[in-house]
PyMOL CGO cylinders between C-alpha atoms (Angstrom):
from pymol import cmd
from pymol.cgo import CYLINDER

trace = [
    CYLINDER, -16.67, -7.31, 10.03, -13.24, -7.45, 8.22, 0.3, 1, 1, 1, 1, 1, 1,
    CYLINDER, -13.24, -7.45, 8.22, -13.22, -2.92, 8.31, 0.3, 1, 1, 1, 1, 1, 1,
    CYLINDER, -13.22, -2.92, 8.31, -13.49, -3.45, 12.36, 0.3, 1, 1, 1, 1, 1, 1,
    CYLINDER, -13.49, -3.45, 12.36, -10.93, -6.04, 12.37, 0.3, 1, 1, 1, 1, 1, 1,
    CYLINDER, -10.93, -6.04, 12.37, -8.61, -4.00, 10.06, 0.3, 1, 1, 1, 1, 1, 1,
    CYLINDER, -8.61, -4.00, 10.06, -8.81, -1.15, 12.44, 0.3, 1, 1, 1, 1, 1, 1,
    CYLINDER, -8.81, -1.15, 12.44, -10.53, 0.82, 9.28, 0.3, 1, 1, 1, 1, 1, 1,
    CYLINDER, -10.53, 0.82, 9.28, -13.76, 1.36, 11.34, 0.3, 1, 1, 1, 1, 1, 1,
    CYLINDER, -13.76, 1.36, 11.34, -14.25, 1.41, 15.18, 0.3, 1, 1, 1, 1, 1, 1,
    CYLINDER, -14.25, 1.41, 15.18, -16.80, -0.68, 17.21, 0.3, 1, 1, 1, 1, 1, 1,
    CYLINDER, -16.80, -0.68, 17.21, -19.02, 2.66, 17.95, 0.3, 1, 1, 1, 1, 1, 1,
    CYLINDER, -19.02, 2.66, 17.95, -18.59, 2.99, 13.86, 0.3, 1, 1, 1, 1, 1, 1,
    CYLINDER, -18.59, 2.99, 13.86, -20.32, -0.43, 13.11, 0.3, 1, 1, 1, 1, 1, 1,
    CYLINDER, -20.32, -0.43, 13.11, -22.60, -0.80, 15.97, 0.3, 1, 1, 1, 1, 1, 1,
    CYLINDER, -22.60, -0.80, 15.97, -24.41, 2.36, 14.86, 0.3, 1, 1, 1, 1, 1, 1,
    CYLINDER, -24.41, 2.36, 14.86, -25.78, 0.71, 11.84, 0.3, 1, 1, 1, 1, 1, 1,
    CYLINDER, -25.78, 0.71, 11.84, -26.92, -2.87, 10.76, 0.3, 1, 1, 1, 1, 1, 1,
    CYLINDER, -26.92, -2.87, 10.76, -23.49, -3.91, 9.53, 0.3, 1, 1, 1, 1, 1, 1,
    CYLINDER, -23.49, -3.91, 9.53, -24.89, -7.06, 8.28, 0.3, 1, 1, 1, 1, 1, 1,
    CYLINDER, -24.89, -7.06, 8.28, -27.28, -5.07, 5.48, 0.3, 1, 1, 1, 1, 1, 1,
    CYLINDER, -27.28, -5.07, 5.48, -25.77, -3.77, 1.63, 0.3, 1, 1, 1, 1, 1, 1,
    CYLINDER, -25.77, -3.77, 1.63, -29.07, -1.41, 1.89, 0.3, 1, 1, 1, 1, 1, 1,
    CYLINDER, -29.07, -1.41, 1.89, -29.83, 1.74, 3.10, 0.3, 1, 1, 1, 1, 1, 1,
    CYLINDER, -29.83, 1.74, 3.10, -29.28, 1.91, 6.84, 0.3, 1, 1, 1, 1, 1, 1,
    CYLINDER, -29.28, 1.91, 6.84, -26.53, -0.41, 6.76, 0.3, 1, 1, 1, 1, 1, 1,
    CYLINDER, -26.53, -0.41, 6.76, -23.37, -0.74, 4.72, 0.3, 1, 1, 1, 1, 1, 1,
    CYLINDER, -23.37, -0.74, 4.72, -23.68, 2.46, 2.98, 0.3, 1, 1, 1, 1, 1, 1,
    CYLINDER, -23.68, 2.46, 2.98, -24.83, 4.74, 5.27, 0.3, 1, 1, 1, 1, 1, 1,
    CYLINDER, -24.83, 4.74, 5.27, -21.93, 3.65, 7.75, 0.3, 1, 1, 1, 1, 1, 1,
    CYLINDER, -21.93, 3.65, 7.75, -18.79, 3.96, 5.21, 0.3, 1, 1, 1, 1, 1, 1,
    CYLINDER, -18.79, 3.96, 5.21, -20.56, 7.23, 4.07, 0.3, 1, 1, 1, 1, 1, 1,
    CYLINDER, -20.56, 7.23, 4.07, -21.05, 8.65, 8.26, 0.3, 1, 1, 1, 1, 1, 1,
    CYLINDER, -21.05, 8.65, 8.26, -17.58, 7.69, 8.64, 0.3, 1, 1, 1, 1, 1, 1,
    CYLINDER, -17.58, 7.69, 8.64, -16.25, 10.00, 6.01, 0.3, 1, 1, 1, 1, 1, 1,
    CYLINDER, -16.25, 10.00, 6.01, -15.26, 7.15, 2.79, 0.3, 1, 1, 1, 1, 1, 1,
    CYLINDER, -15.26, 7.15, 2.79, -16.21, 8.40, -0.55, 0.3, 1, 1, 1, 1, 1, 1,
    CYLINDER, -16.21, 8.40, -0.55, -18.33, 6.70, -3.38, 0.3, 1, 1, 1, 1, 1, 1,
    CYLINDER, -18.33, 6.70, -3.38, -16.61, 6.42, -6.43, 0.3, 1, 1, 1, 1, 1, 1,
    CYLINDER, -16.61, 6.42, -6.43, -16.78, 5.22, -10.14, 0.3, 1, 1, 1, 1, 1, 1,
    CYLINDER, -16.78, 5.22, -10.14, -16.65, 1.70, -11.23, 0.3, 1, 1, 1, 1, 1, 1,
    CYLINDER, -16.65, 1.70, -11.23, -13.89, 3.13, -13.62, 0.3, 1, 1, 1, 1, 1, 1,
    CYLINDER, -13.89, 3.13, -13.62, -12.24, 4.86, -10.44, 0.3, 1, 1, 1, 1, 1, 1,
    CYLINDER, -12.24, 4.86, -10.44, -11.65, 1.78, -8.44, 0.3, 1, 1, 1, 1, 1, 1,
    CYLINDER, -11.65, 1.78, -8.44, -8.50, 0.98, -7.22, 0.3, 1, 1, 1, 1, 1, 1,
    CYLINDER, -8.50, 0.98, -7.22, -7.35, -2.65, -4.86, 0.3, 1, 1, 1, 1, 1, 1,
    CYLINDER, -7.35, -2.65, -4.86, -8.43, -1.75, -1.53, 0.3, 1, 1, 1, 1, 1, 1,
    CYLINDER, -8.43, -1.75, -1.53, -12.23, -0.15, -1.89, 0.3, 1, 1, 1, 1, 1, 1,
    CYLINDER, -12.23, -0.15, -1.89, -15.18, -1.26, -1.06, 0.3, 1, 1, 1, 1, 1, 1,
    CYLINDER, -15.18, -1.26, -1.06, -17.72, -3.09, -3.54, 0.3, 1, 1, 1, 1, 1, 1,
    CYLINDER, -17.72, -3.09, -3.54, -20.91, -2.62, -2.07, 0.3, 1, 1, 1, 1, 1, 1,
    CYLINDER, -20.91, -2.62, -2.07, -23.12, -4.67, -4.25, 0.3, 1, 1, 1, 1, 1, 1,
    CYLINDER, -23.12, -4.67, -4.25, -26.33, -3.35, -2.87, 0.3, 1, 1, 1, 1, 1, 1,
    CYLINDER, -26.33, -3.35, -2.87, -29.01, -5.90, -1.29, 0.3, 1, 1, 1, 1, 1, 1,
    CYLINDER, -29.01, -5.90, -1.29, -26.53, -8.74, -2.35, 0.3, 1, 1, 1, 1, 1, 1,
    CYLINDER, -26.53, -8.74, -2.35, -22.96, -9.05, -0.84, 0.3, 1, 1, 1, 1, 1, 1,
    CYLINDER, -22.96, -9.05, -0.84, -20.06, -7.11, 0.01, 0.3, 1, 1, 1, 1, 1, 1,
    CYLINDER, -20.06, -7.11, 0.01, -16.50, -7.65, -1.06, 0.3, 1, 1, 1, 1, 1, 1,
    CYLINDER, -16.50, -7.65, -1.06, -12.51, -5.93, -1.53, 0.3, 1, 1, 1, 1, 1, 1,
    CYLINDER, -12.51, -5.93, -1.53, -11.30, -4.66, -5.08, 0.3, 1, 1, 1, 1, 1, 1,
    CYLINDER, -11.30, -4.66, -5.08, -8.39, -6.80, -5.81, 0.3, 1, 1, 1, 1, 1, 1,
    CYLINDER, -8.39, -6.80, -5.81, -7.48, -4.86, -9.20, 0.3, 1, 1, 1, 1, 1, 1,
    CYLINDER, -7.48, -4.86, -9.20, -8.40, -5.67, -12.72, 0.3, 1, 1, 1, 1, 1, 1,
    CYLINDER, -8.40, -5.67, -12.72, -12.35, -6.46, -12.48, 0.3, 1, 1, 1, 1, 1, 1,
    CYLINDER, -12.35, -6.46, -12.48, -11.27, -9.29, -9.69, 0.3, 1, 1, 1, 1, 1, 1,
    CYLINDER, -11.27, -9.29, -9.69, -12.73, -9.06, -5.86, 0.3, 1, 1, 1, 1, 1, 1,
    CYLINDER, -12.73, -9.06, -5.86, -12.03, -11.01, -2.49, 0.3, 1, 1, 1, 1, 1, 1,
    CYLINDER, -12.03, -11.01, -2.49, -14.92, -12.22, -0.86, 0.3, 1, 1, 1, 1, 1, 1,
    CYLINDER, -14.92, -12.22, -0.86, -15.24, -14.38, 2.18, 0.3, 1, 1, 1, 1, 1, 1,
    CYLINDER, -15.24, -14.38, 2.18, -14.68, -17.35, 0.31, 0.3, 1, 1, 1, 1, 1, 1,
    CYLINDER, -14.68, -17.35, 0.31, -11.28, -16.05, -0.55, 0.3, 1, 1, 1, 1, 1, 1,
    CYLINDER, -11.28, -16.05, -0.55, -9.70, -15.74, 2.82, 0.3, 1, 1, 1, 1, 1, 1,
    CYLINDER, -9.70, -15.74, 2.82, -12.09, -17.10, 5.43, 0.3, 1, 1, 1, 1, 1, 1,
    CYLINDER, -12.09, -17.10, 5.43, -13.08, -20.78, 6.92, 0.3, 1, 1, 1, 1, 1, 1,
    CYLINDER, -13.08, -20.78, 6.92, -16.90, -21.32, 6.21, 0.3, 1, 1, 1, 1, 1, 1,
    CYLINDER, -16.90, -21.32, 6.21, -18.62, -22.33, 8.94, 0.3, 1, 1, 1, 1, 1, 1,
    CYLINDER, -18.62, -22.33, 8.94, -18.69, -25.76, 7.04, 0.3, 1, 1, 1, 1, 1, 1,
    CYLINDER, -18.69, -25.76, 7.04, -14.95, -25.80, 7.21, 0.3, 1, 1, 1, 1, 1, 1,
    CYLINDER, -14.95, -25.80, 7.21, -14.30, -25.21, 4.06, 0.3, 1, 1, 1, 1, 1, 1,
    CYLINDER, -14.30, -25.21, 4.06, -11.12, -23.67, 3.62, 0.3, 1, 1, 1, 1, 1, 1,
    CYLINDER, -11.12, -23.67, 3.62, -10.56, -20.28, 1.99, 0.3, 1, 1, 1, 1, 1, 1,
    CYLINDER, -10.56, -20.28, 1.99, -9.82, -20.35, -2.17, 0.3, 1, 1, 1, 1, 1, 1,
    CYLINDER, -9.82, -20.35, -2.17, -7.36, -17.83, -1.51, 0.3, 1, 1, 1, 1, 1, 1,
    CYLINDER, -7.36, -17.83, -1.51, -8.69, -16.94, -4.70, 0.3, 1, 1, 1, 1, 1, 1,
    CYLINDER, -8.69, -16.94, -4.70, -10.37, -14.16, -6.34, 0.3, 1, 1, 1, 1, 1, 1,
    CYLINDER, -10.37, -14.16, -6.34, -13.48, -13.68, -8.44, 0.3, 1, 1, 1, 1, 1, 1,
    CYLINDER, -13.48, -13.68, -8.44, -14.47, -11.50, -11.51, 0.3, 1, 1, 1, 1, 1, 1,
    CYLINDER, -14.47, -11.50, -11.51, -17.16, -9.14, -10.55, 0.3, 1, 1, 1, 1, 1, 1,
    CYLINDER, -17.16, -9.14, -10.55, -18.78, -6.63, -12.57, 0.3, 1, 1, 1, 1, 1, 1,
    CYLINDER, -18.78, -6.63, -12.57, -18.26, -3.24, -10.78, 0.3, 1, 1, 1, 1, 1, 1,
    CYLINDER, -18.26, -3.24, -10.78, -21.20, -1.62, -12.59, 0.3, 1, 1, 1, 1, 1, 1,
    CYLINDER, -21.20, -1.62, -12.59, -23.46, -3.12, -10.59, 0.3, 1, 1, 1, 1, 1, 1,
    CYLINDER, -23.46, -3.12, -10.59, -22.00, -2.30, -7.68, 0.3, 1, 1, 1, 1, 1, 1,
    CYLINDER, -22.00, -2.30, -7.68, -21.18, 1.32, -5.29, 0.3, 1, 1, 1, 1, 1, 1,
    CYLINDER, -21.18, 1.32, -5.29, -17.45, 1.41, -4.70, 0.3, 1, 1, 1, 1, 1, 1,
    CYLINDER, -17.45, 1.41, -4.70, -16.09, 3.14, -1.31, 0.3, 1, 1, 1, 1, 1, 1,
    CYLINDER, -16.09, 3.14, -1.31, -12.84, 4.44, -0.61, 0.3, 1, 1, 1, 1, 1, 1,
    CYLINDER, -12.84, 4.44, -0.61, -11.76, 5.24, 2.79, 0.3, 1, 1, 1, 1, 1, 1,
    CYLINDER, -11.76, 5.24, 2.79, -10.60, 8.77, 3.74, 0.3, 1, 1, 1, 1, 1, 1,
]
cmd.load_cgo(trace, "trace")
């Protein structure tokens, strides 16, 4: 998990919920336990959190655009990361900031 890896969340942090889930018990509930904030779609800012519940998670990038794992990660194809990112619409989405 790229929060872990970041140093944004500790192992304790992620292991207590299933870090692998957008639902309840999982993404949510962690960023929330360790003390990030939900805000707006019109509040987000590069950096949060788009929780796009049941579906996939991703980073704000500014101006409607996200990184996702295609953006900065080797598939376990080997395809290499677009280094690109992709329009999202927030308003489908919860957006976390950390404390």
């Amino acid at each position: 998990m790229a929060l872990y890896s970041s140093g944004m969340l500790s192992a304790d942090q992620i292991n207590a919920y299933n870090y692998h889930w957008t639902g309840s018990g999982g993404i949510p509930d962690m960023l929330a336990a360790a003390g990030w904030t939900q805000v707006s779609p019109d509040e987000a800012q590069p950096g949060d959190v788009v929780n796009h519940r049941n579906i996939h998670v991703l980073v704000y990038a500014g101006d409607g655009q996200c990184w996702d794992q295609t953006s900065a990660v080797v598939s376990s194809y080997g395809t290499p990361p677009s280094g690109t990112t992709t329009s999202y619409n927030l308003y489908q989405c919860e957006i976390w900031r950390a404390p």
